[in-house]
DRENBA-589548 format. One record per residue (C-alpha): x, y, z; residue in three letters. Coordinates in steps of 0.5 Angstrom, whole numbers, always signed. Layout:
xx / yy / zz / rest
X / Y / Z / ALA
...
This chain:
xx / yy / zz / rest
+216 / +187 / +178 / UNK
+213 / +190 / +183 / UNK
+216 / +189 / +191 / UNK
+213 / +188 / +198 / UNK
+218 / +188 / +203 / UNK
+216 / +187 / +210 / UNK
+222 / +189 / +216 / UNK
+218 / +185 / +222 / UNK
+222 / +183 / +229 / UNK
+221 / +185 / +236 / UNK
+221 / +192 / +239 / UNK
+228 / +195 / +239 / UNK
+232 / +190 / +233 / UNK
+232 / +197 / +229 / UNK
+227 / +195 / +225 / UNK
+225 / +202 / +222 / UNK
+233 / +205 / +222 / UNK
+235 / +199 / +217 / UNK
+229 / +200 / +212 / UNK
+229 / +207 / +212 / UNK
+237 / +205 / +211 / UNK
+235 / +201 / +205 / UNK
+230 / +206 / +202 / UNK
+233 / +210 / +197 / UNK
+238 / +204 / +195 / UNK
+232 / +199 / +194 / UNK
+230 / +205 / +189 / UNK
+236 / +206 / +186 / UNK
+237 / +198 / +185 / UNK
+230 / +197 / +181 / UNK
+228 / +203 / +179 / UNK
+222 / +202 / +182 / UNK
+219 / +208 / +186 / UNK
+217 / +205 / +193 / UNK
+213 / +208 / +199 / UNK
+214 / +206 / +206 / UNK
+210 / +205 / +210 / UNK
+212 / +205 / +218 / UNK
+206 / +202 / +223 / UNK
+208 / +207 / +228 / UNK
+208 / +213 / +223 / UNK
+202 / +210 / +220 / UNK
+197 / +209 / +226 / UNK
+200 / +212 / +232 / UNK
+197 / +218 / +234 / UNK
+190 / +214 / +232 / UNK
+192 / +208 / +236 / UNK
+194 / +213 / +242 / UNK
+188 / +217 / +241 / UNK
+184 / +210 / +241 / UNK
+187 / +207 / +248 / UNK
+187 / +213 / +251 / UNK
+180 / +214 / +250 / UNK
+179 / +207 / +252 / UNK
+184 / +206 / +258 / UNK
+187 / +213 / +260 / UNK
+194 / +212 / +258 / UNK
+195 / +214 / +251 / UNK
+202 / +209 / +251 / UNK
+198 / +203 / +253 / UNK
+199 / +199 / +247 / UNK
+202 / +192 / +250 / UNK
+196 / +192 / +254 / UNK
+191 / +186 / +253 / UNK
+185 / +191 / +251 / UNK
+190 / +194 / +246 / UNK
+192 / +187 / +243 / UNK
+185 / +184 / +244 / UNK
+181 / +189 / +241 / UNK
+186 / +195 / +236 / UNK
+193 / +190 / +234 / UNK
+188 / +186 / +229 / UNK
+184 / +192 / +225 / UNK
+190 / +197 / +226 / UNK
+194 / +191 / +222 / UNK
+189 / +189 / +217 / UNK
+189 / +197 / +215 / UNK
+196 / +198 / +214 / UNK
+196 / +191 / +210 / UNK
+191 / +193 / +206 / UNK
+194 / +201 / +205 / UNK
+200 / +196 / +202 / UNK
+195 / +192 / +197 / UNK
+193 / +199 / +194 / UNK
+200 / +202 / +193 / UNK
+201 / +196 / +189 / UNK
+195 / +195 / +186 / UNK
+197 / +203 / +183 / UNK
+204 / +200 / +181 / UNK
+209 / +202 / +187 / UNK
+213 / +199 / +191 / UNK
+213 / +197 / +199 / UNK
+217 / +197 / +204 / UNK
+212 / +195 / +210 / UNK
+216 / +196 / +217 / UNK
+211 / +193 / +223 / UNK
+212 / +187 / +228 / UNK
+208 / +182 / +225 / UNK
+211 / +177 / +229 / UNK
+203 / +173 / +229 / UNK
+203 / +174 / +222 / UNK
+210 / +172 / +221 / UNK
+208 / +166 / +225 / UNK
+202 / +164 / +222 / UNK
+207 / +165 / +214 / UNK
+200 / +170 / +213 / UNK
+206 / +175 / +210 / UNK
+206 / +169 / +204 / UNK
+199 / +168 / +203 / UNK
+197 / +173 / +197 / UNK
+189 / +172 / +198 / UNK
+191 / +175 / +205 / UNK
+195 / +180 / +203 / UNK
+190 / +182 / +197 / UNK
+196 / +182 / +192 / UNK
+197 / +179 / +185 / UNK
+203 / +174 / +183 / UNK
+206 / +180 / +180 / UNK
+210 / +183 / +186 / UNK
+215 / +179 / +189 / UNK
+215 / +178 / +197 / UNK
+220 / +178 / +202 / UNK
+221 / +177 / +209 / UNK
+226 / +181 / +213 / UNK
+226 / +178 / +221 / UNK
+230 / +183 / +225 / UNK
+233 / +182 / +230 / UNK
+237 / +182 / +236 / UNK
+240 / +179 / +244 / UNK
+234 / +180 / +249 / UNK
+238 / +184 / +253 / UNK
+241 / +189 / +246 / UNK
+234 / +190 / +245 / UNK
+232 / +193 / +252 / UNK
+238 / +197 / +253 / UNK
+236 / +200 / +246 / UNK
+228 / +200 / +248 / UNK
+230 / +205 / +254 / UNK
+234 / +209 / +251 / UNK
+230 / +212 / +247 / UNK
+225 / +214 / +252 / UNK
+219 / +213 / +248 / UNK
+213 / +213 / +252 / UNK
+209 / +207 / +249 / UNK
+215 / +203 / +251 / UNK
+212 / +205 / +258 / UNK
+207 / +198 / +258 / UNK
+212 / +193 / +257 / UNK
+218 / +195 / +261 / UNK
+213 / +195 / +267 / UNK
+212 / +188 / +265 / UNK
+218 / +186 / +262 / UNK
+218 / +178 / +264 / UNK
+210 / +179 / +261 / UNK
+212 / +182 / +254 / UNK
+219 / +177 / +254 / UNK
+214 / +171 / +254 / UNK
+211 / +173 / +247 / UNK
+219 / +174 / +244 / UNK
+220 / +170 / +239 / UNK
+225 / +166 / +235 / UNK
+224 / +164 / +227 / UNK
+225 / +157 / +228 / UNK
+228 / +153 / +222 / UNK
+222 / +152 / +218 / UNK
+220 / +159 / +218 / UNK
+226 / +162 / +218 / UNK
+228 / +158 / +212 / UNK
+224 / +162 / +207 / UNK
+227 / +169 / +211 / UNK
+231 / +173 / +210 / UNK
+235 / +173 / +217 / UNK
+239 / +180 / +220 / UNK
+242 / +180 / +226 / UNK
+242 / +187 / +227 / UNK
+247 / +188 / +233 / UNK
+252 / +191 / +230 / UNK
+250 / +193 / +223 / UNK
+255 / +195 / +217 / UNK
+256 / +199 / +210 / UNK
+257 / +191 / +208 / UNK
+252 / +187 / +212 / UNK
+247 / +193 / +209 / UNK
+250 / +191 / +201 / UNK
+249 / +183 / +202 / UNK
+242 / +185 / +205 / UNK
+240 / +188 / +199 / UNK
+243 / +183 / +195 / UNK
+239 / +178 / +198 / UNK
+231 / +183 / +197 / UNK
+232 / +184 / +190 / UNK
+235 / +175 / +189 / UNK
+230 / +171 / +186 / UNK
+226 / +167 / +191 / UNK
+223 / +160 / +191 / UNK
+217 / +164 / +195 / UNK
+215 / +169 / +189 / UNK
């Protein structure tokens, strides 16, 4: 059985630092080989050079150009890049937002995600307080982050918390203040059989 996994949430809930965490675990545990695919190592410098292009500011990927005309396509690709590892028999690790995929359940739909009943889905909304989330957003200084700090209220209205129905077929982490056993039970909960898969 063959693993799709994604590590969605909003900036800062350390999304990338847990699935990087969990990697070579998740090897271990199946025996599967895995690869990871994060958006930002993915298509950064491509969706840098693109808004740049476009605006002048290659950090400008919260403005409303970026989301209307690049978030889409540049999505659609890394899901795509998911759909044909899989298709070669590995495993992946999916570490992006996805936060209007995850609303719509499209991270369910297999015709969507171009896969077969063969690779069991799983979830994970990482999240954290707003105010734990800013904190760790200016403390890494990444220029990118420019957009929504200028425009904090603006970007806080697009935050979101799974509400009962979604997050029921989840897997929820509150990543405030992670642990060696919060890392194992997580782990546990990936590899459990699902309803969904």
């Amino acid at each position: 059985m063959k693993h799709l996994l994604f590590f969605c949430g909003h900036a800062g809930a350390g999304k990338t630092t847990l699935a990087r965490r969990l990697f070579k675990p998740l090897m271990r545990a199946t025996g599967e080989p895995f690869c990871l695919l994060d958006k930002d190592t993915v298509y950064g410098a491509y969706s840098a050079a693109a808004i740049g292009a476009l605006t002048g500011d290659p950090h400008d990927r919260d403005s409303p150009l970026f989301l209307s005309r690049l978030r889409d396509p540049e999505y659609r690709s890394l899901i795509d890049t998911a759909a044909e590892n899989l298709a070669l028999g590995v495993s992946v690790v999916v570490v992006a937002p996805l936060t209007r995929e995850v609303r719509e359940r499209r991270l369910f739909d297999r015709a969507w995600l171009g896969i077969g009943d063969d690779v069991a889905i799983r979830v994970v909304w990482v999240q954290v307080s707003e105010d734990v989330a800013r904190e760790r957003i200016v403390a890494r200084g990444d220029p990118n982050d420019a957009y929504k700090l200028a425009h904090w209220e603006q970007y806080r209205q697009r935050l979101f918390v799974p509400d009962d129905a979604l997050a029921a077929d989840f897997v929820i982490v509150d990543n405030g203040a992670p642990s060696p056993e919060s890392d194992a039970d997580l782990l546990a909960r990936l590899l459990a059989p699902s309803r969904l898969t």
